[in-house]
N, C-alpha and C positions, 0 to 999 in steps of 0.2 A: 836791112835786117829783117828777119823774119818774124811773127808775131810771135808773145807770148802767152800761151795760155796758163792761167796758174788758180790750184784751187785751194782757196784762203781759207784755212782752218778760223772756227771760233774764237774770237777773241782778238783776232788778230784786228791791229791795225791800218787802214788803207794807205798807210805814207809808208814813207823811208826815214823819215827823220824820226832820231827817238825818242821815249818818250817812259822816263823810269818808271818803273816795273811793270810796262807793258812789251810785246814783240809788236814790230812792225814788217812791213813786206822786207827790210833788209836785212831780218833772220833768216830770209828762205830764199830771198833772190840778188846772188852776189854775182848782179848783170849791170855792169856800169850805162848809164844816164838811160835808164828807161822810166819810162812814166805809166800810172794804170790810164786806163782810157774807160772810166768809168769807174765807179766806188760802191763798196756794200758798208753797210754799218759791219763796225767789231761783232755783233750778236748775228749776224750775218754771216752764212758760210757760201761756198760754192763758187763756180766758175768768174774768174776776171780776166781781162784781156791786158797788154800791157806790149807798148814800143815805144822805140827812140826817135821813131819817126812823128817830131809833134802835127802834121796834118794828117797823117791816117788818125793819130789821135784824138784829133779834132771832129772827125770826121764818122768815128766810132762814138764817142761819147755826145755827140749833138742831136737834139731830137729831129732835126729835119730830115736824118737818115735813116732812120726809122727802124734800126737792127732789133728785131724782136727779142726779146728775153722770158725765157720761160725759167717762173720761180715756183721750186715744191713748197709746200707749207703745212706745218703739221699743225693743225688750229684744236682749244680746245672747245669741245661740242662735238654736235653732231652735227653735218653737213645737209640740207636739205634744199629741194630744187627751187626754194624761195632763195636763199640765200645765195644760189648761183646764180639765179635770173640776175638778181640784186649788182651782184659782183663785173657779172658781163654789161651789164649796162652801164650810162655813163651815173655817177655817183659822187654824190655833191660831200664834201671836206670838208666844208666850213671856209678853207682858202681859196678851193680851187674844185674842180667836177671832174674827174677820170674820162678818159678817153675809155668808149668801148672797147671790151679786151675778151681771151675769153680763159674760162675757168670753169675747169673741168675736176667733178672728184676723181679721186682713185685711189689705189692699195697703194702703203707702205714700199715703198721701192726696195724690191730684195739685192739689190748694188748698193743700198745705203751705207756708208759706213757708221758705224755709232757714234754719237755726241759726246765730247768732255769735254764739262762734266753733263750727265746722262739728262736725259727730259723728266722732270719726275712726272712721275706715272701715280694716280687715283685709281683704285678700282671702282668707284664710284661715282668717274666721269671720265667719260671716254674720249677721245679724240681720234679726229680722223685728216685726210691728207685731200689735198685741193694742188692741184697745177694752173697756174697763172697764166698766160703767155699777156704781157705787154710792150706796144710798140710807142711807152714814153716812159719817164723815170724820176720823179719826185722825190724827195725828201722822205724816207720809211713811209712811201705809199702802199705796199703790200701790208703790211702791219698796220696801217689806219686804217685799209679799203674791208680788212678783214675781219676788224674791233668794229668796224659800221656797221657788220651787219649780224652784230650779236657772235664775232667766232676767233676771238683772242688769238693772235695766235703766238706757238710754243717753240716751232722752231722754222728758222726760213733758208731756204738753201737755191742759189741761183744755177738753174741747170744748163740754160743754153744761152747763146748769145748770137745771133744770126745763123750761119751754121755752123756754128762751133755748138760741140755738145760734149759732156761730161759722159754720158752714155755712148759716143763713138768716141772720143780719148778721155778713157776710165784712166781718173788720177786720184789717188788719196788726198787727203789734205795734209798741206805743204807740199804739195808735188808741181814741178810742172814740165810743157813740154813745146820746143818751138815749132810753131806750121808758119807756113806760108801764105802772108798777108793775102793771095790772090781770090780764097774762098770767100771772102766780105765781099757783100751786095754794096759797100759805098761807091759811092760815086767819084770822079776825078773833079 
């Protein structure tokens, strides 16, 4: 079967099992026995991968494959080159120390679709946007690596995942669309 790319609206849950008065992925994807191959928090939006095949699944979601993930983040502060030096290097937890990654600012992505419900907005502190790219996946490591260095952050959204990109299959959230497992860098 072909993979599934699907980009999981806010709030949503990474299972299929339900779970009252929350949605999980089997509001949106009525694709018998497939599994995600990796997970975002509910407050977490943007690209996940998802098949029925459990060793490409294994395969996709294990750190020793090393599929890089680049995650947007709208942090609040301001962004400064201490803060990315900080960010790209490795960055001790308190559990664990980050793998160097790198993190890059930049503009508001004008493809974004809007958040529900909205980011509140202060006009008396601003916030700005930071891209990730990391090749491991912790527990809401982007949102601790980002609170480390003083830059809260407000909203998180996963853009790529090897090369699967949200910016070459532009999907809304709740959308998705099947490719073909063959563009994954994993290995046999």
């Amino acid at each position: 079967m072909p993979l599934i790319l699907f980009n999981k609206p806010f709030q949503v849950l990474c299972q299929f099992s339900p779970q009252e008065g929350r949605e999980s992925l089997a509001d949106y994807l009525a694709i018998p026995n497939i599994y995600p191959a990796g997970r975002l928090d509910a407050d977490s939006e943007g690209l996940m991968l998802l098949t029925d095949d459990g060793k490409l699944q294994h395969k996709i979601a294990h750190p020793d494959h090393k599929e890089a993930k680049t995650y947007l983040v709208q942090v609040d502060g301001v962004v400064d080159a201490a803060a990315l030096a900080r960010l790209q290097a490795p960055l001790d937890l308190g559990d664990f120390v980050t793998k160097p990654c790198k993190a890059v600012q930049i503009a508001e992505p004008a493809w974004l679709w809007p958040r529900n419900p909205p980011i509140r907005a202060r006009a008396d502190k601003p916030t700005s946007w930071i891209a990730i790219t990391l090749e491991e996946g912790k527990n809401r490591q982007v949102r601790r690596m980002t609170a480390a260095v003083g830059l809260p952050t407000l909203r998180l959204m996963r853009s790529s995942i090897g090369a699967f990109s949200l910016a070459t299959h532009p999907l809304m959230p709740g959308e998705f669309v099947e490719v073909e497992a063959e563009a994954l860098r994993v290995g046999g």
